[in-house]
C-alpha positions in Angstrom: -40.7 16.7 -23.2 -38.4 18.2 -20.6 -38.8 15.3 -17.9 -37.9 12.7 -21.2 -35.0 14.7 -22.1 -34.3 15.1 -18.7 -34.4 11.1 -18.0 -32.0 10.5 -20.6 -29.3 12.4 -19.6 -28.9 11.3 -16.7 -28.9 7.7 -18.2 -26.2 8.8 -20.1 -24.4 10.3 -17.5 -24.9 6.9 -15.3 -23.4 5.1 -18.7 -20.5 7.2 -19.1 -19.8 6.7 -14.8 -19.5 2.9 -15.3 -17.8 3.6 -18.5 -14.7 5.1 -16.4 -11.3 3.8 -16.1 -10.3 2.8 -12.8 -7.8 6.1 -13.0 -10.6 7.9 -13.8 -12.6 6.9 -10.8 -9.8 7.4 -8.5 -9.4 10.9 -9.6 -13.5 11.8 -9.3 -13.0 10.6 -6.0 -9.7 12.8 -5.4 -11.8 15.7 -6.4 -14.8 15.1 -4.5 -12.5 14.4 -1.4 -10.6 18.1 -2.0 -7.6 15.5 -3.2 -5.2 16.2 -6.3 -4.1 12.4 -8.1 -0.7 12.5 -10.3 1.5 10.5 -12.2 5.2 10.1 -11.0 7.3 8.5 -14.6 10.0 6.5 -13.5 12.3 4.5 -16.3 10.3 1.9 -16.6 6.7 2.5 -14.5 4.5 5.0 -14.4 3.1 5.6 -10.0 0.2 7.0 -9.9 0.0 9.3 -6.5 -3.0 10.7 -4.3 -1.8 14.1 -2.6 -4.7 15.4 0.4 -5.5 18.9 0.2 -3.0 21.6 1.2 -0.9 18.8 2.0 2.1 20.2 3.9 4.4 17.8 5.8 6.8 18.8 8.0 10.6 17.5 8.2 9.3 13.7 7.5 7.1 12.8 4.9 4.9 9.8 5.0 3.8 7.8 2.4 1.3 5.1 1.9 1.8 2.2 -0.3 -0.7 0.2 -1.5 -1.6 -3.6 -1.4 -1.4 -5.8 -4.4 -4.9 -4.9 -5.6 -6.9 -7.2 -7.9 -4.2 -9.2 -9.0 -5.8 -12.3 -9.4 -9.5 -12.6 -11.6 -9.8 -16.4 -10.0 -7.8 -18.7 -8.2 -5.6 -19.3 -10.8 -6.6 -16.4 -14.0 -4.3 -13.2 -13.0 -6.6 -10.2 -13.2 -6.2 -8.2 -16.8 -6.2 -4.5 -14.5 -4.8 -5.0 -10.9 -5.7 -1.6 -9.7 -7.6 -2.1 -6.6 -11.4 -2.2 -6.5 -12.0 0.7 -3.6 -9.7 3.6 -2.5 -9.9 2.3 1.3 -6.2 3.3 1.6 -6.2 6.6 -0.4 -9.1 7.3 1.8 -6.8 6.5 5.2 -4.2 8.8 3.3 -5.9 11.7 3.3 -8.0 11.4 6.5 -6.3 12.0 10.4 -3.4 11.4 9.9 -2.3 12.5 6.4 0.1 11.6 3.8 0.8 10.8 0.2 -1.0 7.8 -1.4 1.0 5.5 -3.9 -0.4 2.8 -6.0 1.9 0.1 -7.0 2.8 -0.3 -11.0 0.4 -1.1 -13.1 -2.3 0.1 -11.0 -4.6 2.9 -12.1 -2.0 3.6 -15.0 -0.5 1.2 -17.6 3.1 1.0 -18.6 5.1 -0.5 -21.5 6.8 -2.9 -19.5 3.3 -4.0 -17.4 2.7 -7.6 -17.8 0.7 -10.2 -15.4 3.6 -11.2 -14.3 4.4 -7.8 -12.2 1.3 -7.9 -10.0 1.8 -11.9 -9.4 5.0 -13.8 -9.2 7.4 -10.8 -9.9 4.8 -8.2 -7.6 8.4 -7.6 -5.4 10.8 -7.9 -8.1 13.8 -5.5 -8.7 12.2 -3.3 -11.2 9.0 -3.0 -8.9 10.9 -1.7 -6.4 13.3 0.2 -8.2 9.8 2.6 -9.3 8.7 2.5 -6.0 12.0 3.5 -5.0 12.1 6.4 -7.7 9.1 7.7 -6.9 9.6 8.4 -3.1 13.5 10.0 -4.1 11.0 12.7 -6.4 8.6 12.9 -3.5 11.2 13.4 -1.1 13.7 16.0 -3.4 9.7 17.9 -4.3 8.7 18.5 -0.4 12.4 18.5 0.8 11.8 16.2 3.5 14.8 15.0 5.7 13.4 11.8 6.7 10.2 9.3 4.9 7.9 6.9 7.0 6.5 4.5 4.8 3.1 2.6 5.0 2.1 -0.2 3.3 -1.2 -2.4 3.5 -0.9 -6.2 2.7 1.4 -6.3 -0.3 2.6 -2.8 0.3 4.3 -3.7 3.7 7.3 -6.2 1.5 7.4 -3.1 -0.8 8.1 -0.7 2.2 10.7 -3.2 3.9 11.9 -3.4 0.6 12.6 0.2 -0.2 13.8 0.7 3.7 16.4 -1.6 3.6 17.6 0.7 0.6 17.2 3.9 2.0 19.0 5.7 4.6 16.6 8.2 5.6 13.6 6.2 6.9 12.7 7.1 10.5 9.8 4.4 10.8 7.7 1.5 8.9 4.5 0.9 9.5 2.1 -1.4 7.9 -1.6 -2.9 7.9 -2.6 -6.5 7.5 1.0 -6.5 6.0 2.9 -9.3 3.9 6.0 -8.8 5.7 7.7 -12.4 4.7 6.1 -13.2 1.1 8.7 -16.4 1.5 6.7 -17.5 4.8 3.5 -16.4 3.5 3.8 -18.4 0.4 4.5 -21.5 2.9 1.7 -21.4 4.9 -0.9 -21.1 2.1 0.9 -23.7 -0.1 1.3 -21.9 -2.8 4.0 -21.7 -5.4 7.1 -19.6 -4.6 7.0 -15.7 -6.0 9.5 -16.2 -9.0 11.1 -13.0 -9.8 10.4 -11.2 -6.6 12.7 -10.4 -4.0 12.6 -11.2 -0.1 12.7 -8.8 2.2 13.9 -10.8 4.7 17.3 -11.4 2.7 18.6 -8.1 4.0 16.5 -7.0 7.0 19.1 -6.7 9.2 19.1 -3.3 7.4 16.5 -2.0 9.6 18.2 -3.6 12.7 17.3 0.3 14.2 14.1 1.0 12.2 10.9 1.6 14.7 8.2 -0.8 13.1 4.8 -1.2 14.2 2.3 -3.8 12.1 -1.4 -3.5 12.5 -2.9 -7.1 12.6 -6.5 -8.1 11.5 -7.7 -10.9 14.1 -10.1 -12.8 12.0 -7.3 -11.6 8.9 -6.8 -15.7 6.9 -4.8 -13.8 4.0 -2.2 -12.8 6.2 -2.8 -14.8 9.4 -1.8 -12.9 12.8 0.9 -15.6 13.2 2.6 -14.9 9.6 2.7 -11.3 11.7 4.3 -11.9 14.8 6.3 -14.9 13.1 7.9 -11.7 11.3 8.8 -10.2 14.6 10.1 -13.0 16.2 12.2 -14.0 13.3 13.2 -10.5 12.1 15.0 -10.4 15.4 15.0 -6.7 15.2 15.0 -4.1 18.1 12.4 -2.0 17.6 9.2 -4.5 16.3 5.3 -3.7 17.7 2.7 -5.7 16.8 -0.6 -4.8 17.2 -4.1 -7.1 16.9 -7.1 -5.1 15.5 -10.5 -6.6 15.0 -11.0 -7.7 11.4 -9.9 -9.6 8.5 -7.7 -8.4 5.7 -10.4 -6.0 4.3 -12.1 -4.8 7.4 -9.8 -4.0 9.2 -8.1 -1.5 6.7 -11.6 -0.4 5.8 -12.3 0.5 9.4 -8.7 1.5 10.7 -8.6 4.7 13.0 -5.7 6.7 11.9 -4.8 8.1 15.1 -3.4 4.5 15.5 -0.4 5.9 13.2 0.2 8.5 15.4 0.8 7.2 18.4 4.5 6.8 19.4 5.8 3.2 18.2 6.3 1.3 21.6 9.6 -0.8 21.0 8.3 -4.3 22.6 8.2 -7.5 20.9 5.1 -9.0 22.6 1.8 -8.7 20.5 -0.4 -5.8 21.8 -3.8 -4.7 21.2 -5.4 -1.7 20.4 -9.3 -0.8 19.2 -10.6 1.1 16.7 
């Protein structure tokens, strides 16, 4: 009787795992990774945040923003949940070189105001960035941080140019397999222009002294290594590194060695390389 009672538990216990919300997940893996997850309310989205362990930044606080998840359920049907399908960059957060995770809106945690139309065309739009925005001044104001790096992978990167060009006190940008110029991206695919977003290269002369360093995925055809050092040629910015990584747009976050971030940001404009 006990190994039949036994058995079914545990079936129920696997049912109630797949069961889980997406936010649910991400929190069982916060906790099993000694992580905290919680909510930032802006006025119109909801951020949900993954904090490591007795986190304790110093004077600048760094913050990773994620990619535009599963946005898309085909080719051309926008995904009903566009909260990513793993936790590669909540993972890359909390590891070496440590800071706070954010998703994007809509992700993990639903909103009033969350419609298709924010994790597609308008992924960058005004309101997007105005809760990303939000959500790093109560980040900032809660660790009383003089300065913020931001990091963002794929999508992530237009949102952290986004919110730098904004901001006065980000010391750096960094980004992974990064849609720096959605415009340019959007051109090179063929595919139809982001309506309701905004461009980040409309005001990036804004981070005319901003260090930036972009990590770029060799094999990457999402965002192609010459959408990446298009951007730093045509950013015509002082202080642009560019980096190749073996890997394409999933790997090479999946495998990316966090000392990488640490490193001092070397202010040339010619591609370098560096291994993982």
């Amino acid at each position: 009787m006990l190994p039949r009672l036994f058995s079914v538990t545990a079936l129920l216990l696997m049912l109630l795992a797949g069961c889980a919300s997406p936010q649910q997940k991400l929190a069982q893996w916060a906790q099993a990774n000694g992580a905290t997850t919680h909510v930032i309310h802006t006025a119109e989205f909801s951020i949900q945040t993954v904090t490591p362990a007795n986190f304790k930044p110093g004077r600048r606080l760094t913050l990773y923003i994620e990619g535009d998840g599963h946005a898309w359920a085909t080719s051309t049907q926008p995904s009903l949940d566009p909260s990513p399908r793993t936790f590669a960059l909540a993972k890359l957060a909390t590891g070496g070189y440590p800071g706070i995770y954010l998703a994007r809106p809509c992700q993990f945690i639903t909103s009033p105001a969350c419609n298709t139309s924010v994790w597609t065309d308008a992924r960058f739009s005004a309101a997007v960035v105005e809760a990303m925005a939000a959500a790093v001044d109560q980040l900032v104001r809660r660790y009383g941080a003089s300065s913020v790096e931001l990091i963002g992978y794929s999508g992530g990167a237009a949102i952290a140019l986004l919110i730098a060009e904004r901001r006065h006190d980000v010391s750096q940008v960094q980004s992974i397999a990064g849609n720096l110029d959605p415009a340019a991206w959007v051109r090179y695919h063929g595919l139809s222009p982001l309506v309701g977003s905004l461009d980040p290269m409309a005001e990036i002369s804004r981070l005319a002294n901003t260090p930036e360093r972009h990590f770029s995925g060799a094999d990457d055809r999402i965002i192609a290594p010459a959408l990446t050092s298009g951007y730093a040629q045509g950013s015509q910015l002082r202080c642009v590194q560019v980096v190749s990584l073996p890997g394409d747009h999933a790997t090479v976050l999946k495998g990316f060695d966090a000392r990488l971030l640490r490193a001092p940001i070397s202010c040339v404009q010619a591609p370098t390389t560096g291994s993982n």
